[in-house]
N, C-alpha and C positions, 0 to 999 in steps of 0.2 A: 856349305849351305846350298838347299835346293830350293826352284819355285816349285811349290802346287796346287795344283788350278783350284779355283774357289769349289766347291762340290765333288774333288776329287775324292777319295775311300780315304787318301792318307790325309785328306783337311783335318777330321778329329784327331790326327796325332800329332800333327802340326798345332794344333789349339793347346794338345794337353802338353806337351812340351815348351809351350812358352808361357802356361801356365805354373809351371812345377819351377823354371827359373825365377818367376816372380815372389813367389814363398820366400819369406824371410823369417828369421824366427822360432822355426818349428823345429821341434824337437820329435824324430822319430821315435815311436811308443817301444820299449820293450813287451812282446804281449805276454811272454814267460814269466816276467815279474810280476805284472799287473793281473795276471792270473793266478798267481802263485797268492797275490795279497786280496782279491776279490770275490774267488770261487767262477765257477764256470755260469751259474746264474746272474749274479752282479753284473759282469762280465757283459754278457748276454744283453741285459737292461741298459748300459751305457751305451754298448755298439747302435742297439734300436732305440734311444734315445735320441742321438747324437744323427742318425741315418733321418729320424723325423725333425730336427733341427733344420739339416741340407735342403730337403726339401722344401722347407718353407721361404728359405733361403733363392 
């Protein structure tokens, strides 16, 4: 492990990496599948769905 200084460029990868160890639970999407059963529009609808969820978030 390293320190890095608060505002340093690598702080957001520092954020996102102790973010991504906190995730429990999650199951990574297969998107071949989920493509293969939705169509590329569905598809599409759920991504920007799911993207205007985050953000209210």
């Amino acid at each position: 492990m390293e320190q890095v200084k608060y505002g340093s460029e690598w702080a957001p990868w520092v954020r996102a990496a102790r973010t991504m160890v906190e995730l429990r639970g999650v199951t990574p999407a297969d998107l071949d599948r989920e493509f293969a059963a939705l169509g590329r529009d569905r598809l599409e609808e759920e991504f920007a769905r799911i993207a205007a969820l985050m953000a209210v978030a």
